[in-house]
N, C-alpha and C positions, 0 to 999 in steps of 0.2 A: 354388361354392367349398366346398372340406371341408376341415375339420381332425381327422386322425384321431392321435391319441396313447397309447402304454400307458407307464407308468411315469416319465413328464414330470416331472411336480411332487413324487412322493411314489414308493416301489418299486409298491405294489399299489394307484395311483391310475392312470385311467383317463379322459381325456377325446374328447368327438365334438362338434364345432359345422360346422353345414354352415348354407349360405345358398345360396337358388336363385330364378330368375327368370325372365318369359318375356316376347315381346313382347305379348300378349294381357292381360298386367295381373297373371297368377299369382306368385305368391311367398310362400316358406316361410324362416321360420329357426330352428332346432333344436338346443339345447345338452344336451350330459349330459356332468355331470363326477363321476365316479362313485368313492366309496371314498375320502375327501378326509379324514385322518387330524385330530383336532382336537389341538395342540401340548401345552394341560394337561388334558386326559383323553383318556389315549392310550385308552382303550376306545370311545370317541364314534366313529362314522364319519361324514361329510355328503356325501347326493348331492343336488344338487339337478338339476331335470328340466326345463327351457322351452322353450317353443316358439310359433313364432306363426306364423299361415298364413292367406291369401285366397286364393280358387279362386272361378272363374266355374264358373257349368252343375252345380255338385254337387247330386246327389239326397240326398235325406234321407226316410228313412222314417216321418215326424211326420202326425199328423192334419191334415186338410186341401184333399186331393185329393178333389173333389167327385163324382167317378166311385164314389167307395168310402165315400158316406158312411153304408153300415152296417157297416161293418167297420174297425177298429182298427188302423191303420198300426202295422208291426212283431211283430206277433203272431207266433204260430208256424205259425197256416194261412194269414197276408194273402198278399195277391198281388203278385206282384215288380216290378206295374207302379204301386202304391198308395204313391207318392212325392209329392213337392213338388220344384220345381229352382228353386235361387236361388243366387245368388252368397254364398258363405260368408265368412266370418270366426272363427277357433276365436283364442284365445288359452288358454296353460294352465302353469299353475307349480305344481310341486309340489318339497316340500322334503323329504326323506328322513336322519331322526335315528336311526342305528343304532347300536345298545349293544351290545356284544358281551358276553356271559356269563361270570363268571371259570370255567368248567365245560367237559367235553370238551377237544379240541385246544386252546382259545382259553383255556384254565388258566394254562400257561406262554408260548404261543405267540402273541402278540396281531398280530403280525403273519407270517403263512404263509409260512413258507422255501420254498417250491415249486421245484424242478427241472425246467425244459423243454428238451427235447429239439428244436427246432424247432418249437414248438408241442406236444409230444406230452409226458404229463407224465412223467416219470422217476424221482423221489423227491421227499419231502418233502407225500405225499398227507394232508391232515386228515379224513379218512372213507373210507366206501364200505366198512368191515367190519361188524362186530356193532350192531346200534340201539341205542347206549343217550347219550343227551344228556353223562351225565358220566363218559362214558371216553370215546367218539370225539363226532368232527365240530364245528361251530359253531355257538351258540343266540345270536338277537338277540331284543331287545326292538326294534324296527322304531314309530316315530313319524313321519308326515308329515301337514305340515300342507296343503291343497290350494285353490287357486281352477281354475276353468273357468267360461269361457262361451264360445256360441256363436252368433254375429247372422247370420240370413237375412235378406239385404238385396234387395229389389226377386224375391220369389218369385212363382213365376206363378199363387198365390192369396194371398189373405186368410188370415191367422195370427192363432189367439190371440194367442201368444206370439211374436215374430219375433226372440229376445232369448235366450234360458235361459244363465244363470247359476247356479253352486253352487260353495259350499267350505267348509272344515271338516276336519275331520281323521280319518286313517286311523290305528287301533294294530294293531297286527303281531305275531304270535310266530312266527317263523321256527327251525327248524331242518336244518341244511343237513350230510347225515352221506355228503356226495358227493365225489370224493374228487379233482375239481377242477371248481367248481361253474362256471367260466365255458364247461367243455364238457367236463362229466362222461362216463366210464367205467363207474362201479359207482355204486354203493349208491342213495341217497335221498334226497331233500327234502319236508319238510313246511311248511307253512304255514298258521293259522288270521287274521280278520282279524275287527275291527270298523272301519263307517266309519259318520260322523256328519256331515251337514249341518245346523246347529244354527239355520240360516235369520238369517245374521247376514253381512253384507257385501254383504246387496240379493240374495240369493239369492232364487232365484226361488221354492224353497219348501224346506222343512227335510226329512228323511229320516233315514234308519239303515237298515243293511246289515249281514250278516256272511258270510263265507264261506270257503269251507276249498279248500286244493290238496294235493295230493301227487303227488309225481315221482319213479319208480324205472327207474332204469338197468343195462343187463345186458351186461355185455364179449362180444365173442365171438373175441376174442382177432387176434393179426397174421398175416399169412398173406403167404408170399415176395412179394406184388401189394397187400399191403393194408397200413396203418401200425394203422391203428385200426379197428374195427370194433361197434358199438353199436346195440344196440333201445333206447331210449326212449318210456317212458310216461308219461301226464300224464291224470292227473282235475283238476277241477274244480265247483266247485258254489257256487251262492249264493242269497240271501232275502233280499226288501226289508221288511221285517218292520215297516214302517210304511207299506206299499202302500195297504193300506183305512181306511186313519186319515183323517181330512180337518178341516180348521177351517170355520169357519162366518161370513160376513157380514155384515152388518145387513142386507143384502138376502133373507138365508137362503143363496145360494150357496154351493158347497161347492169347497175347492182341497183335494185328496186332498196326502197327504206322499210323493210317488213322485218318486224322482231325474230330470234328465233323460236323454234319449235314450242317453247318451254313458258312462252311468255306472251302477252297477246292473248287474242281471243284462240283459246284453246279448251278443250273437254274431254273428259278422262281422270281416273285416279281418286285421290285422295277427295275431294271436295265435291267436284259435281261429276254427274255420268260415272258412280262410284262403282257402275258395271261394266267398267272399259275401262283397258289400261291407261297410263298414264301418258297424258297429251296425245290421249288417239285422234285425237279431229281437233285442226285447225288451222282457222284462215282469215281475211281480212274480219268479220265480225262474228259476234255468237249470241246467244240467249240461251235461257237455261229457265226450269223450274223445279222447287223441289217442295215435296210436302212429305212429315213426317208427321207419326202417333208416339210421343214419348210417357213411356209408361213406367213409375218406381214403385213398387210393391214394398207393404210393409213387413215383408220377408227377405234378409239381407243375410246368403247364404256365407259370405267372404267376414262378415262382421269381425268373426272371432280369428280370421288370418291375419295375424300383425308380426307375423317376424321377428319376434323378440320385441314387440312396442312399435319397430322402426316405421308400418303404415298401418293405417288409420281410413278406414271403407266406412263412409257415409252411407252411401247408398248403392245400390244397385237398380241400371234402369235396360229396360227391353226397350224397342225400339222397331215399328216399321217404316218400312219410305217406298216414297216412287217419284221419281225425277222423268223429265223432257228436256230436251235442247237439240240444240244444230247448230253447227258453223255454216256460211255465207260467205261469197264474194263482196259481198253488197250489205248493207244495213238496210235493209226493207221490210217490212212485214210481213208483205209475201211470202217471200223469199225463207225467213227467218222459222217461219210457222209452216214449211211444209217439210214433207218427208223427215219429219222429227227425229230423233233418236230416242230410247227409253232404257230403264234401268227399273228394276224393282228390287225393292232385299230387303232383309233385317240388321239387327245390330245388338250390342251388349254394350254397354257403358257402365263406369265405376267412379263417383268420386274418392279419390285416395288423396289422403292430404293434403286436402284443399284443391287437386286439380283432377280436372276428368280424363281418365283413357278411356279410348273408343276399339272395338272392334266391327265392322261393317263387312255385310256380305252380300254382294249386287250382283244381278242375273241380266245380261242384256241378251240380246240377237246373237251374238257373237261371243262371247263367253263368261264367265264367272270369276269374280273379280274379288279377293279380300283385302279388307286395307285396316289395317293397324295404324292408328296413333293417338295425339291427343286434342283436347276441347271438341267442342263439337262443331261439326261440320259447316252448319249457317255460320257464320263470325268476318268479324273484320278484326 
């Protein structure tokens, strides 16, 4: 079952809830309702993000696997066979407090008059000209507060931990100078971040994070076969900068302050290294790059599938990419830029009712990876 919505409750709110099941025991259920305007402070935005999921047979790259006990599940040289498999349980909420800046577009305009053409935006663009925070684009102040945990039940080893839990909160400075950030054309996004596990709601251990993205976009204009036409670029970088810190026991035992598996400078899955599973590689730091060709032709084969009216296909876009990154002990340059990892693939995307699903299909060293979901993958 899916519920996909753009403009339901609010003009530039946004909801997705899907729930899914199998005869084998799996099932997931996943909300995001996104841009959720607060009535007496019209600057406030609220997303909040849930989800909860059970999957038999998932690998997980955690210490363990007694084939590999000198070596470090998830590193950046482990071995792609140095897993554990047990039947999972992920639960995860995170609440997202966004302020928008009285500065740039968002001065007079608190909420974006945008023009779409069938999906394609037409006027009413808040960025993608000149950088500067107070003439163009939109700056938040970004707060969310977060839990995760995730229980390996009945794995086919012994586990320290068969449990990991963390929450705490993430703050944000965002600037989005792109000139429609749900599937930009021109200009740029930046983002710096601090996150905090302050080792309080049975967290498995406390931590600190920061890390920094930037996204630039480059038109290359329509063409009589083409509607839209786009390079897209994406860094990323981060440091668990409480890595080699550790508390002490009366036993003397030492539990270091390092995020779980899930969280942290990690790579894999859904967003970056989309040729490798999820959270295959990580460790105290990471970098990442990715570059994409996104391409909507003015042939839009889903057009006429609307389900009795209920969806509504803007466009259809093709999509190729190729991504680099590595995880690191260390935040160095060196370090960070050797022995890389890669990913190459394609993808299918659809705006439907205002919001975009993705399908992506990554080829690394090591195996072939699809990933189903929604907006596209650069974002904050």
């Amino acid at each position: 079952m899916a519920l996909i919505e753009g403009g339901h409750i609010q003009p530039q709110n946004s909801t997705v809830f899907t729930a899914l099941g199998s005869v084998e025991g799996s099932w997931l259920m996943f909300l995001h309702n996104k841009d959720l305007q607060v009535p007496l402070f019209k600057r406030l935005f609220l997303t909040p993000v849930f989800f909860i999921d059970r999957f038999d047979e998932v690998d997980s790259y955690v210490d363990g696997n007694p084939n590999f006990s000198n070596e470090r599940a998830g590193s950046n040289d482990s071995d792609e066979d140095n897993f554990i498999s047990s039947t999972a349980e992920d639960i995860s909420i995170k609440l997202w407090f966004n302020l928008l800046l009285p500065i740039g577009s968002g001065k007079e305009n608190i909420i974006a008059e945008r023009v779409l053409d069938e999906g394609i935006l037409e006027s009413g663009a808040t960025g993608g000209e000149t950088w500067n925070p107070f003439r163009s684009g939109r700056t938040y102040i970004k707060i969310a507060p977060f839990y995760r945990e995730k229980d390996f039940i009945d794995a086919d080893v012994p586990l320290d931990e068969d449990l990991l839990r963390t929450s705490g909160i993430e703050f944000q400075l965002f600037y989005d100078n792109t000139d429609l950030y749900s599937n930009p054309s021109r200009g740029s996004a930046q983002s710096v971040a601090y996150k905090n596990d302050f080792g309080e709601l049975n967290s498995t251990v406390s931590w600190a994070s920061w890390e920094f993205e930037y996204e630039k976009y480059f038109s290359l204009g329509a063409t009589p076969k083409a509607r839209q036409r786009v390079i897209a670029f994406d860094f990323w970088t981060t440091d668990v900068i409480t890595w080699n810190r550790f508390d002490t026991d009366s036993s003397g035992n030492r539990t270091f302050q390092r995020p779980p598996l899930f969280e942290g400078a990690t790579l894999g899955g859904l967003w970056k290294l989309r040729g490798y599973p999820a959270s295959r590689f990580y460790d105290r730091s990471a970098i990442y790059y990715g570059l994409e060709y996104r391409h909507i032709p003015t042939w839009n084969p889903l057009k006429n599938f609307t389900v009795g009216g209920r969806l509504d296909w803007d466009w259809v876009q093709f999509v190729g990419f190729g991504e680099v990154g590595r995880v690191a002990p260390s935040w160095t340059l060196d370090d960070l830029h050797s022995s890389m990892k890669w990913t190459i693939g394609a993808g299918i995307r659809a705006m439907v009712n205002k919001l975009i699903i993705r399908i992506d299909g990554g080829v690394s060293s090591e195996t072939v990876q699809f990933q189903l979901f929604i907006n596209q993958p650069f974002g904050f």
